[in-house]
C-alpha positions in Angstrom: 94.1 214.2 150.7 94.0 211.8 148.2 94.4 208.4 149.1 96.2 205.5 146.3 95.3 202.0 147.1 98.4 200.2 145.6 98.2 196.6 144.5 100.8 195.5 143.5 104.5 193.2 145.4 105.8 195.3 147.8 108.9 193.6 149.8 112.0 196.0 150.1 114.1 193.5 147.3 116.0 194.5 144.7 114.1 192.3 142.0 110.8 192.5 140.3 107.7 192.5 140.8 108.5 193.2 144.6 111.1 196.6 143.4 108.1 198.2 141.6 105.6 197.9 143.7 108.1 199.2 146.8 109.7 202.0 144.9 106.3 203.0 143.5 104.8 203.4 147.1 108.1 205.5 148.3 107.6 207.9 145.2 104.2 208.1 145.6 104.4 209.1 149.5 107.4 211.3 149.2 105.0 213.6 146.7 102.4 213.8 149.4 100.1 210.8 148.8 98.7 208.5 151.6 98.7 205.0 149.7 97.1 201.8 151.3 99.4 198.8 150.3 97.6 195.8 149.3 99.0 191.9 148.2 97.5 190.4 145.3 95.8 188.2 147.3 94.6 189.6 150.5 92.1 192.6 149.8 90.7 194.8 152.7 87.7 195.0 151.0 84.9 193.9 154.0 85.3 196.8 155.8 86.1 199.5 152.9 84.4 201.9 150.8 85.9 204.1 148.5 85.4 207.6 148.7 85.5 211.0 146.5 89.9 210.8 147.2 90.1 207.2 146.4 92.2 205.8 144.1 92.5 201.9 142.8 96.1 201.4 140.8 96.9 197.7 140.8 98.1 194.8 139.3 94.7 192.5 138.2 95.8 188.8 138.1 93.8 186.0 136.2 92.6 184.5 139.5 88.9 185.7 140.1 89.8 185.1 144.0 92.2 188.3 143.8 93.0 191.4 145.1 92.5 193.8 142.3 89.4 191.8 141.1 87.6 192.5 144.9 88.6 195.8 144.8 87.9 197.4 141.3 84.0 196.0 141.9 83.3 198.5 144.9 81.4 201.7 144.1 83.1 205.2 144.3 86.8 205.1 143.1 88.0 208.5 142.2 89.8 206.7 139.7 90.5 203.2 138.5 94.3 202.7 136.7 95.5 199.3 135.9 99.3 198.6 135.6 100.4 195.5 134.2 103.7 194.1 132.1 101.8 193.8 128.8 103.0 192.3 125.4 100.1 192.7 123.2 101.8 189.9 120.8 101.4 187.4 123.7 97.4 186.8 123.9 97.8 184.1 125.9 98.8 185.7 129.0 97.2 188.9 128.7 93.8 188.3 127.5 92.0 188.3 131.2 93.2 191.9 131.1 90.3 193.1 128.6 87.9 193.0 131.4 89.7 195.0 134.1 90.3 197.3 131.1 86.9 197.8 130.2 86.4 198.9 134.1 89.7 200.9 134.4 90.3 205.0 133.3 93.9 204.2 132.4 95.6 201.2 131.9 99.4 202.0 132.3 101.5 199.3 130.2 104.8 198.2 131.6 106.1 197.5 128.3 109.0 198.7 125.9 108.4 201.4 122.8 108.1 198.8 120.4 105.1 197.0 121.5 103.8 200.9 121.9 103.9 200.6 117.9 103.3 197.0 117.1 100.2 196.5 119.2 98.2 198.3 115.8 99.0 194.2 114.1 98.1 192.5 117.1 94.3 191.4 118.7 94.5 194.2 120.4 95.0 196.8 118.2 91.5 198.5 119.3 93.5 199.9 122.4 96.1 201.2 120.0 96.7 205.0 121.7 94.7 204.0 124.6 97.1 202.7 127.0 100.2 204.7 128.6 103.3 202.9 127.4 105.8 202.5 130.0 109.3 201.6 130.6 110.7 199.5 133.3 112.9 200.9 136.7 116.3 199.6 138.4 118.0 201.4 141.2 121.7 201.1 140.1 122.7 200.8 143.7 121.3 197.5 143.7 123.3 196.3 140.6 126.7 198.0 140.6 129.2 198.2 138.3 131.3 194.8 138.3 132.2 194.2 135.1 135.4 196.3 134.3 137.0 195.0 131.1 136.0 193.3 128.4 137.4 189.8 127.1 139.6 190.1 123.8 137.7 190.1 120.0 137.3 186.6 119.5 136.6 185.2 123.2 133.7 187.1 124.3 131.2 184.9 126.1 127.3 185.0 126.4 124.4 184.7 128.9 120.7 184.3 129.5 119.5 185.3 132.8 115.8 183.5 133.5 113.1 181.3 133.1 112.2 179.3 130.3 108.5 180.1 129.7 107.0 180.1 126.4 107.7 183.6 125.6 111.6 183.6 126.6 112.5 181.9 123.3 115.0 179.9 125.5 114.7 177.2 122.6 116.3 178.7 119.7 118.8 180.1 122.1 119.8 176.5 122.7 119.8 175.7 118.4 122.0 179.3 117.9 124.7 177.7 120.8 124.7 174.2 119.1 125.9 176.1 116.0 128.5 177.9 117.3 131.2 175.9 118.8 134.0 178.6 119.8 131.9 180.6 121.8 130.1 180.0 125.5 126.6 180.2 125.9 125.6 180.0 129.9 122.0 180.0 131.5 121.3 181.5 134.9 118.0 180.0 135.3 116.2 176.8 137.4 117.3 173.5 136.1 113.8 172.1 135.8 114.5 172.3 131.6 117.5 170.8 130.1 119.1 172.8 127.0 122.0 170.8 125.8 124.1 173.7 124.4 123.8 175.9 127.0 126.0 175.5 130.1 123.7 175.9 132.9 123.9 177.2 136.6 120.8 176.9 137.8 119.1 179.8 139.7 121.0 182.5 141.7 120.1 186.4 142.9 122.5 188.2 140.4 124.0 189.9 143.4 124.9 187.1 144.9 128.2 185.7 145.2 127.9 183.1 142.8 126.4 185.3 139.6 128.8 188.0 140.7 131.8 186.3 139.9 129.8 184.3 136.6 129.3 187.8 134.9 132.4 189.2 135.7 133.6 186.5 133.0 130.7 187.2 130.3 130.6 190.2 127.8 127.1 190.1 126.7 123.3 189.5 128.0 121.6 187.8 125.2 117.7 186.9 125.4 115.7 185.8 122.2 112.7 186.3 123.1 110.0 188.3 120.8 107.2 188.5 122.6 108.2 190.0 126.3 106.8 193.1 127.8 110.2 194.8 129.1 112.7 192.4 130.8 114.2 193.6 133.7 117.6 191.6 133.5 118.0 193.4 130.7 118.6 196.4 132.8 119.8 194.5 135.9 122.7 192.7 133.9 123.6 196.4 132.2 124.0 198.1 135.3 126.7 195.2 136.1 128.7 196.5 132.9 127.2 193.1 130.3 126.0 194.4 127.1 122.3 193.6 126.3 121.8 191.8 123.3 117.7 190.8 122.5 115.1 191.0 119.9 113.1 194.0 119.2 110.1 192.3 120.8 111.6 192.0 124.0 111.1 195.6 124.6 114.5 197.2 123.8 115.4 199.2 120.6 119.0 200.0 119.5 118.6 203.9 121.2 117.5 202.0 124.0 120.8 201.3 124.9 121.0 197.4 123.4 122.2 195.3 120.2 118.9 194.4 118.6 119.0 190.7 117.3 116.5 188.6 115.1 114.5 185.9 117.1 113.5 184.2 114.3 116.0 183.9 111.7 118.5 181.6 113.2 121.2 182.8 110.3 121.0 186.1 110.7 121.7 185.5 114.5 124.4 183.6 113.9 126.1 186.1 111.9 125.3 189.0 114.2 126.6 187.1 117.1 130.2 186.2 115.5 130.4 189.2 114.6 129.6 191.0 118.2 132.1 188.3 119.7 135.4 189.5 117.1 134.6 193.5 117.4 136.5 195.7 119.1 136.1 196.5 122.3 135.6 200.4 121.8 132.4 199.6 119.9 131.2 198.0 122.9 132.0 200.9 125.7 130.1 203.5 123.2 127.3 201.2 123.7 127.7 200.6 127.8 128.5 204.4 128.2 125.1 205.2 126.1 123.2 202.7 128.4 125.1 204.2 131.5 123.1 207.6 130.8 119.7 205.9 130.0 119.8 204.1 133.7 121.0 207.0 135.3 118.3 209.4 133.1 115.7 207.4 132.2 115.7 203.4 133.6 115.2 205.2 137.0 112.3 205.1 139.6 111.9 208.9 139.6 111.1 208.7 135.9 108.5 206.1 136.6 106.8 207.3 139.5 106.5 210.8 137.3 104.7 209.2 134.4 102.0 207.4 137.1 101.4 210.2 139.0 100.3 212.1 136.1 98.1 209.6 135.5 96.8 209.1 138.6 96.5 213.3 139.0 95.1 213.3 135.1 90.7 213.3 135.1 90.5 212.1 131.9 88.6 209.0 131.3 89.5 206.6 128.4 87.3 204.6 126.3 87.8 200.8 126.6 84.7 199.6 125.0 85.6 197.1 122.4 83.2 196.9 119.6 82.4 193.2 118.1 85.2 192.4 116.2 87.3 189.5 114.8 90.1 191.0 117.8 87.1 190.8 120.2 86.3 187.4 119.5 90.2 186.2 119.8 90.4 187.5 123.0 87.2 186.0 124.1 88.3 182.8 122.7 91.6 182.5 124.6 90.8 183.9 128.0 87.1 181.6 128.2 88.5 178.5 125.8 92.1 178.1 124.5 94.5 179.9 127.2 96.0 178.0 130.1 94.5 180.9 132.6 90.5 180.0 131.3 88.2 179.9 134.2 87.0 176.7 133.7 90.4 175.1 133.7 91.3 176.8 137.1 88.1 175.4 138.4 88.5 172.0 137.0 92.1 172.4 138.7 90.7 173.4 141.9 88.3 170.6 141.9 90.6 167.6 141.0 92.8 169.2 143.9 90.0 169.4 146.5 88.9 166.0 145.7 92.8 164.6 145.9 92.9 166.2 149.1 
């Protein structure tokens, strides 16, 4: 029998990481698999070897003192995949992946269709067709319908769901609100960043009580980012019945069930987004009903356990070796120099903390 060692968040929640990681282990043992769950940062490693049935598929984080990073150095795998939420646009926080890459036969890429394309004008455009390109998962259940009926043309309101991180874009958000002054822009999100346009609730679980009743008001999920792998309040805040409005480089195209939105040319949004808040409301339920069948179709966990398991039942072995390149050296650059995730910065860190204590 083969046997998948899974690293990856594996609580029974709702939200990710810890719904993929759950849902991928209950797929994967309802098609006959034993799987070993691992955290990423407890590894069972002392008293393991891989054998001939053996399979790695895990989640490699930047830390060397990780799960993944114990694991995929023992001899014997069957098979080494790598998943991992991946914008290739974003070097900064994917660079450490090259090397688990280089050691991996597959490296399955949580990611939307677009980055599938784009990723030939990015550093890494030497794993270009060398990485499966895969779209997130949401169990409806978990995020039922609550939003009925749309506000009238002319008082639709708008919200971001999340953190503000470099890649969320949360910034021009803020400068598209302070331009508009007849429409709402609100923020589920921690309060540790002030944006003055937006009206802000701070974090909440968008099932809880609080959220619940927030986006039965709203119309539309709107996120600027252009540069994030597959957002999964995108999906989350569809479900509820909010229309997803983002950039093409957050993941979503317009037959992905979404209004695509420029990130970067603050005019252009403007325009877009008056416009979305005086249309009628029959333009909008085309576009909920066409998203209704992707999460029921395709946004699923059956969908997603499929394409792994292929993988993981597939014995073909991909190249990864990068040859010296100006992409090469970029990556180098950021992961060992530049990038907040360097090694010697998280030893430095470590060091000044030890020495504190």
């Amino acid at each position: 029998m083969t046997t998948i060692h899974l690293v990856y968040p594996h609580k029974p929640l709702a939200r990710t990481p810890y719904a993929i990681g759950f849902n991928l282990a209950k797929g994967l043992r309802d098609r006959g698999y034993k799987v070993v769950l691992y955290n990423l940062y407890t590894s069972k490693q002392l008293k393991f070897k891989p054998s001939k049935n053996d399979i790695l598929l895990g989640h490699p984080r930047w830390e060397t003192n990780s799960t993944f990073n114990d694991l995929v150095r023992l001899k014997g795998w069957k098979r080494i995949i790598v998943i991992h939420p991946f914008c290739p646009a974003d070097l900064e926080s994917y660079a450490h992946l090259f090397k688990y890459c280089i050691l991996a036969d597959r490296f399955i890429a949580i990611t939307g269709k677009y980055w599938a394309q784009a990723i030939a004008h990015t550093s890494f455009y030497s794993w270009t067709d060398k990485f499966l390109q895969l779209d997130l998962a949401i169990d409806r259940k978990n995020f039922p319908r609550i939003k009925e009926n749309f506000n009238s043309p002319g008082k639709r309101k708008f919200i971001f769901i999340g953190n503000h991180t470099h890649y969320k874009n949360v910034e021009f958000l803020n400068q598209i609100a302070g331009k508009i002054n007849n429409i709402e822009f609100h923020r589920i999100g921690p309060y540790s960043k002030k944006f003055a346009n937006l009206i802000q609730h701070g974090a909440h679980d968008l099932n809880s009580e609080y959220a619940i009743k927030l986006i039965k008001d709203m119309d539309y999920m709107i996120t600027m980012s252009n540069r994030d792998a597959n957002p999964t309040t995108i999906l989350e805040s569809s479900a509820m019945g909010l229309i997803a409005l983002c950039p093409k480089g957050s993941g979503y195209e317009e037959d992905g069930g979404v209004f695509n939105i420029s990130g970067l040319n603050i005019h252009e949004a403007v325009n877009y987004i008056n416009y979305l808040n005086n249309v009628e409301s029959d333009l909008l339920e085309l576009k909920r009903k066409e998203m209704t069948n992707l999460l029921d179709k395709y946004y699923c966990w059956p969908r997603f356990v499929d394409e792994i398991i292929r993988e993981v039942e597939s014995k073909v072995r991909f190249n990864y070796k990068i040859k010296m390149s100006w992409s090469l050296l970029c990556i180098y650059f950021v992961y060992f120099v530049k990038g907040r995730k360097a090694p010697w910065k998280i030893k430095l860190k470590n060091f000044f903390r030890k020495k504190k204590n």
